[in-house]
DRENNUSE-182007 format. One record per residue (C-alpha): residue number from 1; chain; x, y, z. Coordinates in steps of 0.5 Angstrom, whole numbers, plus 2048, in hexadecimal, padded with zeros to 3 digits. Example, Ala and Ser with C-alpha at 12.3 -4.5 7.8 and 13.67 -1.06 7.14 Angstrom:
<site num="1" chaine="A" east="819" north="7F7" up="810"/>
<site num="2" chaine="A" east="81B" north="7FE" up="80E"/>
This chain:
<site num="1" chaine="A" east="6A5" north="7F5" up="858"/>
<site num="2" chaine="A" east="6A9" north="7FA" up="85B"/>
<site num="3" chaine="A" east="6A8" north="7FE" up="853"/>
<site num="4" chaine="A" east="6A0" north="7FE" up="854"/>
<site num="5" chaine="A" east="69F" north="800" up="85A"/>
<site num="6" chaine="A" east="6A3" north="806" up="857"/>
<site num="7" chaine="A" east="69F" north="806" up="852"/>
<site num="8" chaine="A" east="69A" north="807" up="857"/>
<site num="9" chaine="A" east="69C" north="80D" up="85A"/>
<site num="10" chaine="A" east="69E" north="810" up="854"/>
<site num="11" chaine="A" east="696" north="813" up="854"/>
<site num="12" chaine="A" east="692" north="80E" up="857"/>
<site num="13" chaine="A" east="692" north="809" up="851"/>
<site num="14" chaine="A" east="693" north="807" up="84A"/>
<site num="15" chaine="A" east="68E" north="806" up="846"/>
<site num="16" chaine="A" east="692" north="801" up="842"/>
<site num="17" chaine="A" east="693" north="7FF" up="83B"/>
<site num="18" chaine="A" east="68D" north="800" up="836"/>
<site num="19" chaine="A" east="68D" north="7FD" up="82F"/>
<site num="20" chaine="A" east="695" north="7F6" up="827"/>
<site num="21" chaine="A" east="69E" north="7F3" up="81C"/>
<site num="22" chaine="A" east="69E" north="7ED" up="821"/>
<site num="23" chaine="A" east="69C" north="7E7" up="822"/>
<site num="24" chaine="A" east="69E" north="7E2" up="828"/>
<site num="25" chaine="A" east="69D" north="7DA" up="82A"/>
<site num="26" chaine="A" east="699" north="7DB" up="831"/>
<site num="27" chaine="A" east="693" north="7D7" up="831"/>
<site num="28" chaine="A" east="68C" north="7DC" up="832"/>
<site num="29" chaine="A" east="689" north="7DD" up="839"/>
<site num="30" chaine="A" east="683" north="7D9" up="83A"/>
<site num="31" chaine="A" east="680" north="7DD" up="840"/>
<site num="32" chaine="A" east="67E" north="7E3" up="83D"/>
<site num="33" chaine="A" east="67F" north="7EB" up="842"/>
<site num="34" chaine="A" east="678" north="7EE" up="844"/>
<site num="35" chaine="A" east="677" north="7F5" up="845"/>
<site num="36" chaine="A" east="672" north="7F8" up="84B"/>
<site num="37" chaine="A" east="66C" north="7F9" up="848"/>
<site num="38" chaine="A" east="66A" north="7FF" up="847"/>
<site num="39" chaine="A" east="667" north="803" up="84C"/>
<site num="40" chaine="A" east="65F" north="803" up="84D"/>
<site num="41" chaine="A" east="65C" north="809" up="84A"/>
<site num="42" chaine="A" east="65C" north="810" up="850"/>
<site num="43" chaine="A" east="658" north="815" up="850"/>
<site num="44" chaine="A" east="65A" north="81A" up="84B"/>
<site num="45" chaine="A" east="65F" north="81F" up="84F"/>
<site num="46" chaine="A" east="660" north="826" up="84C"/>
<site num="47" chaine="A" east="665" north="827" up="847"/>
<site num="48" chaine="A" east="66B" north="826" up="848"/>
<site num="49" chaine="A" east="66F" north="82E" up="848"/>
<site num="50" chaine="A" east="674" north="82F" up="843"/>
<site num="51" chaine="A" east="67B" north="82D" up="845"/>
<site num="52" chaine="A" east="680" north="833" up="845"/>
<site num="53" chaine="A" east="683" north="832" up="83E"/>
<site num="54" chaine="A" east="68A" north="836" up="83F"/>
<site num="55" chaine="A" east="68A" north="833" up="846"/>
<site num="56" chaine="A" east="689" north="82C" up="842"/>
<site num="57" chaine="A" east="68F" north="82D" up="83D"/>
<site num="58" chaine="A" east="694" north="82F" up="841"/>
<site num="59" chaine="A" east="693" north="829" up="845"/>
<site num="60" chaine="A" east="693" north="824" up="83F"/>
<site num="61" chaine="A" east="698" north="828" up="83C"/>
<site num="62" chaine="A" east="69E" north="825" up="841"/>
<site num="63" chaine="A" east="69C" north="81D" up="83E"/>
<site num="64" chaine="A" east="69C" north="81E" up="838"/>
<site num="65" chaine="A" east="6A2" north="822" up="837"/>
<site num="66" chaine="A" east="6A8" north="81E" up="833"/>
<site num="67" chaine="A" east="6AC" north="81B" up="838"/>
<site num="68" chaine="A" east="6B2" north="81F" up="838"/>
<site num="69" chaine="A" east="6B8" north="81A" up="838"/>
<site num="70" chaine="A" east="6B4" north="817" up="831"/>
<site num="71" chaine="A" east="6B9" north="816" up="82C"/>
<site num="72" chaine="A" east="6B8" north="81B" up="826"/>
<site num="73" chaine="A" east="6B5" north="816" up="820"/>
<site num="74" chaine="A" east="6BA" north="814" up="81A"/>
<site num="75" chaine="A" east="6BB" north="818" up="814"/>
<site num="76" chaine="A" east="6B6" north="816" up="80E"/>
<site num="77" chaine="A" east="6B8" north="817" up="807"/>
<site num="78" chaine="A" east="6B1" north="818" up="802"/>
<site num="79" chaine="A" east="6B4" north="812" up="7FE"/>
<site num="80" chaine="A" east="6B4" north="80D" up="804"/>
<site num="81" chaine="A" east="6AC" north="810" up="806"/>
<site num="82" chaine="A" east="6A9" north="80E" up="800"/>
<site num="83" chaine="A" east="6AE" north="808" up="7FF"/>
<site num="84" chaine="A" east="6AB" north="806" up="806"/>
<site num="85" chaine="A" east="6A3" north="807" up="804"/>
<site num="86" chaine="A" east="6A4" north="802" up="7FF"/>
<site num="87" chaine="A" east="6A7" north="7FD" up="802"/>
<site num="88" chaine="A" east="6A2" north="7FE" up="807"/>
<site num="89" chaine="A" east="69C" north="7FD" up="801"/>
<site num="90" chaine="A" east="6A1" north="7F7" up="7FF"/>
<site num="91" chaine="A" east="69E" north="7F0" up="800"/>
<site num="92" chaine="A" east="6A4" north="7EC" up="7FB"/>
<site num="93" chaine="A" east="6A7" north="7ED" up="802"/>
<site num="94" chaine="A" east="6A3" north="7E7" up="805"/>
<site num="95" chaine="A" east="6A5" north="7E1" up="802"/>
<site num="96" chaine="A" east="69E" north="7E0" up="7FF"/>
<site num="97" chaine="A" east="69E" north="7E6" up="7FD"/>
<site num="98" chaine="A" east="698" north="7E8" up="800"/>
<site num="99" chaine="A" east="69A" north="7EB" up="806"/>
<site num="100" chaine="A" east="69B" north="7F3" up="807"/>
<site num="101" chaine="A" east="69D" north="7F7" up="80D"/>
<site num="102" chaine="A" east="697" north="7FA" up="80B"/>
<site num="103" chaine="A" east="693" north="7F4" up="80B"/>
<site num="104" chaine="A" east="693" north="7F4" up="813"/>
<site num="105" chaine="A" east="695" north="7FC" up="814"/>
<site num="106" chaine="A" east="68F" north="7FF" up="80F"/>
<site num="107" chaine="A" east="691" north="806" up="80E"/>
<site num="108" chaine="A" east="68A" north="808" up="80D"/>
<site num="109" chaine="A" east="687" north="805" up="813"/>
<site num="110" chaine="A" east="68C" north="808" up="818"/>
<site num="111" chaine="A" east="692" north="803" up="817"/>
<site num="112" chaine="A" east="68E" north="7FE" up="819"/>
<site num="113" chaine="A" east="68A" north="7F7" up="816"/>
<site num="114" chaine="A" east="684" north="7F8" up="81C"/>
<site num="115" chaine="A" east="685" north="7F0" up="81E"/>
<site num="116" chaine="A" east="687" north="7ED" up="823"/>
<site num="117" chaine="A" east="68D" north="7E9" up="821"/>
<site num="118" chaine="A" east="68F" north="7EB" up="81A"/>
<site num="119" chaine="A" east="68F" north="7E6" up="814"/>
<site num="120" chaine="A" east="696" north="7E3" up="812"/>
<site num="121" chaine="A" east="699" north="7DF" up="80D"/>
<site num="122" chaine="A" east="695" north="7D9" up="80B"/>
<site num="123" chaine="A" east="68F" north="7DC" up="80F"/>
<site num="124" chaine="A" east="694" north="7DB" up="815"/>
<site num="125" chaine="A" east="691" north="7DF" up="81C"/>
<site num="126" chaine="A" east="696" north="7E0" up="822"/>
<site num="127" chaine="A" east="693" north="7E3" up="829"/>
<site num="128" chaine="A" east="696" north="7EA" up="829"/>
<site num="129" chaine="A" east="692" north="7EF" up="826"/>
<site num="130" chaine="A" east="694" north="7F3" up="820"/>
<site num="131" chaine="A" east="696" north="7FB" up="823"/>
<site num="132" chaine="A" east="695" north="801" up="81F"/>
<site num="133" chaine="A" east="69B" north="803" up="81B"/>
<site num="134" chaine="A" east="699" north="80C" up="81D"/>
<site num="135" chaine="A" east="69C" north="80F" up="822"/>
<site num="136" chaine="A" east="6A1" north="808" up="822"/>
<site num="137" chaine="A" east="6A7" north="80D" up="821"/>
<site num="138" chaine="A" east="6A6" north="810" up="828"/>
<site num="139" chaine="A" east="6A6" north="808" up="82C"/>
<site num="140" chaine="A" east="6AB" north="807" up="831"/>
<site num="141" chaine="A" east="6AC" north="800" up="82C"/>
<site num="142" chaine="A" east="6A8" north="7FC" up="828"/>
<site num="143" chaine="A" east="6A3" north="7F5" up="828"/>
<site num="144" chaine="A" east="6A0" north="7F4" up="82F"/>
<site num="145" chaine="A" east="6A5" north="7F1" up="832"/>
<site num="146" chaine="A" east="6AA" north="7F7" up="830"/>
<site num="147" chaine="A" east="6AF" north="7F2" up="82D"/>
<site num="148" chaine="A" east="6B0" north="7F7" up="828"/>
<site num="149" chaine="A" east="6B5" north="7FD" up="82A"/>
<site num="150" chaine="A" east="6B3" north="801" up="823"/>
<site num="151" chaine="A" east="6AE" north="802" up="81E"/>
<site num="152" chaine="A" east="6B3" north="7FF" up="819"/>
<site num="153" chaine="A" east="6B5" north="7F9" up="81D"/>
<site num="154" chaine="A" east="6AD" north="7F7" up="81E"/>
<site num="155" chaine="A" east="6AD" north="7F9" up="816"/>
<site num="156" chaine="A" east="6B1" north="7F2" up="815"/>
<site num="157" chaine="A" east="6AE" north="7ED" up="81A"/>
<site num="158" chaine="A" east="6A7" north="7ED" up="816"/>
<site num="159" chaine="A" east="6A9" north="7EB" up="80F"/>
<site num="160" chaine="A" east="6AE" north="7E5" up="813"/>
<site num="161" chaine="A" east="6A8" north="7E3" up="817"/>
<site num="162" chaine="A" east="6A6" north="7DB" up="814"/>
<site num="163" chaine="A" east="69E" north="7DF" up="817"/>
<site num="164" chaine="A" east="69F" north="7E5" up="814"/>
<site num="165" chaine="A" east="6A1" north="7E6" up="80D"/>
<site num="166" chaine="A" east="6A6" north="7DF" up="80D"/>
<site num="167" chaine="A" east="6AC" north="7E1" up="809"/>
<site num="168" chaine="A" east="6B1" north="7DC" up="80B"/>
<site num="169" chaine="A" east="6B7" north="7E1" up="80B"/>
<site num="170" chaine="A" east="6B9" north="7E7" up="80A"/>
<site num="171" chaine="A" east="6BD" north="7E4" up="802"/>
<site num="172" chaine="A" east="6B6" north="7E4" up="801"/>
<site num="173" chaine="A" east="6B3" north="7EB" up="803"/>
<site num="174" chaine="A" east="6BA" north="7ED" up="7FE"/>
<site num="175" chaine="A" east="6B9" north="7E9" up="7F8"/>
<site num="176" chaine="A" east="6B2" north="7EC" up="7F8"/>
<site num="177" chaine="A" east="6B4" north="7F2" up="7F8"/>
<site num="178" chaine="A" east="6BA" north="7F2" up="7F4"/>
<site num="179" chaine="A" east="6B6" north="7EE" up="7EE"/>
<site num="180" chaine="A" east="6B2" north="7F5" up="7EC"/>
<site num="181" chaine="A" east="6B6" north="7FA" up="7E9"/>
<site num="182" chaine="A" east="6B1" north="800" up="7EB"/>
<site num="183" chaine="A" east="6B3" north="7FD" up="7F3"/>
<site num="184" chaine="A" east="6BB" north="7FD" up="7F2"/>
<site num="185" chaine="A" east="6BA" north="804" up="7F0"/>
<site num="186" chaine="A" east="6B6" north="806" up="7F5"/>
<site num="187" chaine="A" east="6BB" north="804" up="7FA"/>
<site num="188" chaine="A" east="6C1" north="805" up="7F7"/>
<site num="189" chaine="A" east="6BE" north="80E" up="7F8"/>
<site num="190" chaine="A" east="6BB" north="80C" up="7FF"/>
<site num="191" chaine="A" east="6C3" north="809" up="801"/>
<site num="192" chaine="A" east="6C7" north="80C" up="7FD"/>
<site num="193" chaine="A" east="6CE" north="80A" up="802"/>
<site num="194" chaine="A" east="6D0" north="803" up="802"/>
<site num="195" chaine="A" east="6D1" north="7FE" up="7FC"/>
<site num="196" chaine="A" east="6CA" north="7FA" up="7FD"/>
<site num="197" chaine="A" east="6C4" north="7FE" up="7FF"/>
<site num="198" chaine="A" east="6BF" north="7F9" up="7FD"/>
<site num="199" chaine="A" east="6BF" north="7F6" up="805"/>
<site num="200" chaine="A" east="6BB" north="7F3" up="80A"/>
<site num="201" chaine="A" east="6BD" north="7F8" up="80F"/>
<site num="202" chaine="A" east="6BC" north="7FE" up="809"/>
<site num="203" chaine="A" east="6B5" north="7FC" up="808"/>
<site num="204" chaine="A" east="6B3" north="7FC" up="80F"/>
<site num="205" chaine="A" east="6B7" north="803" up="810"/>
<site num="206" chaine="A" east="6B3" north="806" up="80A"/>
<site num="207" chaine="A" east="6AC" north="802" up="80D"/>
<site num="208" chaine="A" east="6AD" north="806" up="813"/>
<site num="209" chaine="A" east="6AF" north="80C" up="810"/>
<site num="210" chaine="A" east="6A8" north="80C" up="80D"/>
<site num="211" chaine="A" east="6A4" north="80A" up="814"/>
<site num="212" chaine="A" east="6A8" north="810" up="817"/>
<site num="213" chaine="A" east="6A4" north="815" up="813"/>
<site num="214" chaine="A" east="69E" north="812" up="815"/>
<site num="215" chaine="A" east="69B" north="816" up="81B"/>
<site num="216" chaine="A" east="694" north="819" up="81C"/>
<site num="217" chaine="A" east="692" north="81F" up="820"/>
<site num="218" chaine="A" east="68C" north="81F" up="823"/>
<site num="219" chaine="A" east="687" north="825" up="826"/>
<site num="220" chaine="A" east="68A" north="822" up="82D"/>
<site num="221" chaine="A" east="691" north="825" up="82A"/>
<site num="222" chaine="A" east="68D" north="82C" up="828"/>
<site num="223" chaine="A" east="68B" north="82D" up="82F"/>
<site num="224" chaine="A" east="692" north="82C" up="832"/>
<site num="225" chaine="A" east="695" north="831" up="82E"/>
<site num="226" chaine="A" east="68F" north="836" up="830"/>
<site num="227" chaine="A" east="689" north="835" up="82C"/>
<site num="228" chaine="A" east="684" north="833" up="832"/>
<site num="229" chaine="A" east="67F" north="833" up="82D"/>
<site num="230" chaine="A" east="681" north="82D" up="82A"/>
<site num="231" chaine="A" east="67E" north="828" up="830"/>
<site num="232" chaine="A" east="677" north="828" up="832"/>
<site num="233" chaine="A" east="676" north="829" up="83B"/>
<site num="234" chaine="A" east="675" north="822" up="83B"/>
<site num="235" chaine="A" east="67C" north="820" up="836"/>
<site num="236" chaine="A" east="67F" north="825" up="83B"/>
<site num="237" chaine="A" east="67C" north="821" up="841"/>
<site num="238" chaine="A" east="67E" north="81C" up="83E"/>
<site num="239" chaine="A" east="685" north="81E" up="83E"/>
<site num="240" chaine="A" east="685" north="820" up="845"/>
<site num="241" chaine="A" east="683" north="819" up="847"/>
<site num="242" chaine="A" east="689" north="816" up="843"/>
<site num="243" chaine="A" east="68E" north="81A" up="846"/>
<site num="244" chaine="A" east="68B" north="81A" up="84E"/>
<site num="245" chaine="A" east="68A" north="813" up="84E"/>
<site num="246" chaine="A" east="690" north="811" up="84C"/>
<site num="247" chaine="A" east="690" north="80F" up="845"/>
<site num="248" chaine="A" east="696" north="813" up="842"/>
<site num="249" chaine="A" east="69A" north="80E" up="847"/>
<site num="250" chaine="A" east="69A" north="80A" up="841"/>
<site num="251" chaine="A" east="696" north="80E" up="83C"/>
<site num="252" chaine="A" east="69C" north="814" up="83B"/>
<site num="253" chaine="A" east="6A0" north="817" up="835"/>
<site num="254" chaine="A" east="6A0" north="81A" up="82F"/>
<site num="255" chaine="A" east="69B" north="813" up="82D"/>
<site num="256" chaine="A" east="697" north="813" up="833"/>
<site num="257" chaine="A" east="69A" north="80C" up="835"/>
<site num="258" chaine="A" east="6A0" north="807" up="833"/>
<site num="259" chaine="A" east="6A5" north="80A" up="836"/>
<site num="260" chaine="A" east="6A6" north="805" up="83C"/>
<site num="261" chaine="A" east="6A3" north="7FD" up="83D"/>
<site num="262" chaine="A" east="69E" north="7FC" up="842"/>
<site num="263" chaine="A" east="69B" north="7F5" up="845"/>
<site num="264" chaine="A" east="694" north="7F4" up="843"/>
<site num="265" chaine="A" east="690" north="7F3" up="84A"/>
<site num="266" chaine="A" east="695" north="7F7" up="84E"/>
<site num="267" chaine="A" east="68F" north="7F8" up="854"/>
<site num="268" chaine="A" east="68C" north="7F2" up="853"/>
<site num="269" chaine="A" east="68E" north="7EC" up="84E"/>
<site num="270" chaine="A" east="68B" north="7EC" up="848"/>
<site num="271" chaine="A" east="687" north="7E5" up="846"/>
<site num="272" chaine="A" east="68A" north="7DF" up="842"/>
<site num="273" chaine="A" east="691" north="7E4" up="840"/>
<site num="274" chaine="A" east="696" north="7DE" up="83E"/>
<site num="275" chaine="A" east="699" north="7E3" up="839"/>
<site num="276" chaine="A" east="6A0" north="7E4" up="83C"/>
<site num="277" chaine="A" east="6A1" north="7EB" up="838"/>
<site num="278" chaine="A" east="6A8" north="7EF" up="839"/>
<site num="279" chaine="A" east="6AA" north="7E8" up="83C"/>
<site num="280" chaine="A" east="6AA" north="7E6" up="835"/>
<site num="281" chaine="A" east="6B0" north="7EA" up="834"/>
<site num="282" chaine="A" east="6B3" north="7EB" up="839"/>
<site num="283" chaine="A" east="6B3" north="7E4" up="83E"/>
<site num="284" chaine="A" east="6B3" north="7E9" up="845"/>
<site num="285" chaine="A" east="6AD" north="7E6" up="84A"/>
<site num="286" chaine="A" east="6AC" north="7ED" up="84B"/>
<site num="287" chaine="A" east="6A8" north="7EE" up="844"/>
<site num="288" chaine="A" east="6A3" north="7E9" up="845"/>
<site num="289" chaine="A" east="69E" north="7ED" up="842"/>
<site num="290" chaine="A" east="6A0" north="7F2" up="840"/>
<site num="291" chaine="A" east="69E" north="7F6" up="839"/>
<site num="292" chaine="A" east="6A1" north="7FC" up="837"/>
<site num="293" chaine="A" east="69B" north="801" up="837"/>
<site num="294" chaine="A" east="698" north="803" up="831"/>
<site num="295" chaine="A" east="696" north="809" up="82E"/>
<site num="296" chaine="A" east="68F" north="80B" up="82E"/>
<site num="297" chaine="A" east="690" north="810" up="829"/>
<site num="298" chaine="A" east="68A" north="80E" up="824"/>
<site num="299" chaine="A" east="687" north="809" up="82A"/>
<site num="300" chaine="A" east="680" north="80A" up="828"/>
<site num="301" chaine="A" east="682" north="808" up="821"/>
<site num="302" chaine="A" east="687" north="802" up="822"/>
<site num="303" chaine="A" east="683" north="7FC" up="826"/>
<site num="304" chaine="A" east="684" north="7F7" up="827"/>
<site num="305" chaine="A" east="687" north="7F8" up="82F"/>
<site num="306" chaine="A" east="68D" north="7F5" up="832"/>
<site num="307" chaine="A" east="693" north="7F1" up="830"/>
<site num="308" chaine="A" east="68E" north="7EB" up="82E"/>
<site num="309" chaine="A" east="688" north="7EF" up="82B"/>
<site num="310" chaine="A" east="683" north="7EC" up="830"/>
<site num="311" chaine="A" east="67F" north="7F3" up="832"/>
<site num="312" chaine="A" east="67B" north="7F5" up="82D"/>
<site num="313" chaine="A" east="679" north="7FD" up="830"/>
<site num="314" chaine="A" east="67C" north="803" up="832"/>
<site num="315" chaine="A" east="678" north="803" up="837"/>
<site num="316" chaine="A" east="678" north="7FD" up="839"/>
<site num="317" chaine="A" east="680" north="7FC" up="83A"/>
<site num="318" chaine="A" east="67F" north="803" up="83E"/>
<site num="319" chaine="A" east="67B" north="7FF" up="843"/>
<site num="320" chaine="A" east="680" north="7FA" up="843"/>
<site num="321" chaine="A" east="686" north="7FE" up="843"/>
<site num="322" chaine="A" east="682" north="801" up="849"/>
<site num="323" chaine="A" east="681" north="7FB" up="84E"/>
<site num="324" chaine="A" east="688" north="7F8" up="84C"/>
<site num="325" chaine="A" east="68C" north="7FD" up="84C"/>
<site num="326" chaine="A" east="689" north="802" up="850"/>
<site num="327" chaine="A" east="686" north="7FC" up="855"/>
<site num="328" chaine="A" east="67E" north="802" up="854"/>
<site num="329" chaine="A" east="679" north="801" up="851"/>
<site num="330" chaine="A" east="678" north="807" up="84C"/>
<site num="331" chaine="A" east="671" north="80B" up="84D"/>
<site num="332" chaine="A" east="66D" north="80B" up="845"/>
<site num="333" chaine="A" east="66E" north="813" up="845"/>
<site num="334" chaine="A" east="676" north="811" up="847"/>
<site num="335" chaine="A" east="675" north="80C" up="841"/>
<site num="336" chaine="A" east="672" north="810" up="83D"/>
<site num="337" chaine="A" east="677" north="817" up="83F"/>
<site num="338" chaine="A" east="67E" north="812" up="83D"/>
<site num="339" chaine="A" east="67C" north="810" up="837"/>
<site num="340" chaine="A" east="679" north="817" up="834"/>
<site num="341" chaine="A" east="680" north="81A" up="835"/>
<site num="342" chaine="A" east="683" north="812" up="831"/>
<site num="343" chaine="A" east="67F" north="814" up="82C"/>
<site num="344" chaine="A" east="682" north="81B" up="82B"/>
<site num="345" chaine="A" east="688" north="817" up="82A"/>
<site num="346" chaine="A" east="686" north="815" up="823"/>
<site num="347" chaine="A" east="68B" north="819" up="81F"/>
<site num="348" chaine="A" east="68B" north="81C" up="817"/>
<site num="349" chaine="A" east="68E" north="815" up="812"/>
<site num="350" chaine="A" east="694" north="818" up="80E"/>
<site num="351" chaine="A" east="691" north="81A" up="807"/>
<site num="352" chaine="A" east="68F" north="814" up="802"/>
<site num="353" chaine="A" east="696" north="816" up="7FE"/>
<site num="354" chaine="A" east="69B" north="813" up="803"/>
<site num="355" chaine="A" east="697" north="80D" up="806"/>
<site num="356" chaine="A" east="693" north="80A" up="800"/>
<site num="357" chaine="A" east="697" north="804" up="7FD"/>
<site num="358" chaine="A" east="69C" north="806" up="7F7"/>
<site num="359" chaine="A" east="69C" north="804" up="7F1"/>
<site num="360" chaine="A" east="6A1" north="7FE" up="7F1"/>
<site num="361" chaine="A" east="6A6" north="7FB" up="7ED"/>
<site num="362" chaine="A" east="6A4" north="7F5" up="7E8"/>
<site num="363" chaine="A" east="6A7" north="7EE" up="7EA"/>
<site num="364" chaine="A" east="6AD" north="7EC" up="7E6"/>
<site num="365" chaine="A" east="6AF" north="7E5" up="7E3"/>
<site num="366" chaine="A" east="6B4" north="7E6" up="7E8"/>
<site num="367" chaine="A" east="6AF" north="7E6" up="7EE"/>
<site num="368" chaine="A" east="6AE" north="7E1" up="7F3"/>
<site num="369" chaine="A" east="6A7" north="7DE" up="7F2"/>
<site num="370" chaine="A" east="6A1" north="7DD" up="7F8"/>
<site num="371" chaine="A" east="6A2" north="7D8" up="7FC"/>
<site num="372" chaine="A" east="69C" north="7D6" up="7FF"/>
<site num="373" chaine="A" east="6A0" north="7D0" up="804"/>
């Protein structure tokens, strides 16, 4: 397609989407990808020299800026962010009352579950792999397949899906809601403009007012802003690799991916991919397999990989990554360069106050019950 050989010529290729609150219905591939073996152990050679710091910074400096036709973020009140974190650790927003936001996207394990598919209502398991929630509000959009333009529109789609959190409709979310005094309170300070602030769409304004403070800088961060002692030489020979193999045509932006899509086997076709990605939501053939690249910001802590959850290792999906996005086979010492520098990309949690679960209101005789059905 015309678009990849764009890509192509951009700067070389693209390393491609490494990794999923979605679930989708597509059956799971049954040919399993393979990596080229690691190379066969050489000689010892002389250490490699110390790439040129400053040199290196500059050069990734010019990926990793905001893009500047971004669109300046919402006006959050206090009120709405910590409305928004309890509702977040709120698991009477599932039907059964056993499914949290926190549940897939843990707050103290980098916004992730660390499974392959996530577990939803009755135990229910899709076939997309559950994303971590740092780093989100820097997206293009949200779920692998970009069907949700906003933080606040992917907010809604969980706690409606019959996989996820299965409440039946949005009366539901509201009658929950309204039925405790403390939330109606909370509400009424975080909306205080219109005549019904106990919404649907208010919750999921306040829930993503809460993940837009979820962010995480990294030593990577420190050694853009000059401090070139904060990556080792093999971090920074890492880093250098990234960027002159062509990784930042996908890897970009303030969080290091998910401001574009990208097809998954852009070079060579990636084995048994029957998931239609960004065709889902869109219906163009043009986006047959195509997911929207995903931040790589906390890599290391966040496996495991890809939208199904089917690479374990980071290692192994940069080997991966190699041969179907880059048509190479990868060296060991490559290998080894990239995923330093990944690893330097595990960033600082916010501090325990604002991402532990609050305490939540008691139920009331006014609130709908768990439904296991």
């Amino acid at each position: 397609m015309t678009r990849n050989r764009l890509l192509l010529g951009f700067t070389l290729s693209a390393l491609g989407a490494l990794a999923g609150c979605e679930r989708s219905s597509g059956a799971a591939p049954d040919e399993k990808p393979t990596a080229p073996a690691p190379a066969a152990a050489q000689v010892a050679a002389a250490k490699p020299a110390a790439p040129d710091a400053d040199a290196v910074a500059k050069l990734a400096a010019h990926f990793f800026q905001a893009p500047r036709n971004q669109a300046p973020l919402p006006t959050d009140t206090e009120a709405q962010v910590a409305l928004g974190r309890m509702l977040f650790h709120e698991p009477r927003l599932s039907k059964n009352h056993d499914v949290s936001c926190n549940s897939c996207h843990g707050l103290t394990t980098f916004g992730v579950d660390n499974k392959a598919l996530s577990d939803g209502h009755k135990g229910q398991k899709g076939t997309r792999n559950s994303p971590t929630v740092y780093n989100a509000a820097h997206h293009i959009a949200q779920f692998w397949d970009g069907r949700a333009a906003t933080l606040e529109a992917q907010a809604e789609g969980p706690m409606m899906n019959p996989v996820e959190m299965a409440m039946p409709d949005a009366k539901r979310v509201e009658a929950t809601l309204s039925s405790m005094p403390e939330y109606a309170n909370r509400f009424r300070a975080a909306f205080p403009k219109g005549g019904k602030p106990v919404t649907l769409a208010n919750a999921a304004r306040a829930l993503a007012a809460f993940e837009r403070t979820l962010t995480t800088p990294s030593r990577f961060d420190r050694f853009l802003a000059g401090e070139h002692s904060a990556l080792s030489a093999q971090e920074q020979r890492g880093l250098e690799a990234f960027v002159t193999t062509g990784c930042t045509t996908c890897h970009n932006g303030p969080a290091v991916g998910g401001a574009s899509f990208q097809k998954l086997g852009l070079v060579e076709a990636y084995p048994a991919l029957t998931d239609a990605g960004r065709f889902d939501a869109t219906k163009n053939e043009d986006d047959r397999g195509y997911f929207r690249v995903p931040t790589l910001r906390n890599v290391e802590m966040t496996g495991p990989y890809l939208h199904d959850g089917s690479v374990k290792d980071l290692p192994t999906m940069v080997r991966l990554m190699g041969r179907y996005q880059l048509g190479r086979t990868l060296k060991d010492g490559e290998v080894d360069d990239l995923v330093a520098f990944l690893k330097s990309l595990t960033g600082e949690l916010p501090p325990a106050e604002r991402i532990s679960a609050p305490p939540l209101p008691p139920s009331t005789k006014r609130t709908p019950k768990p439904d296991p059905s």
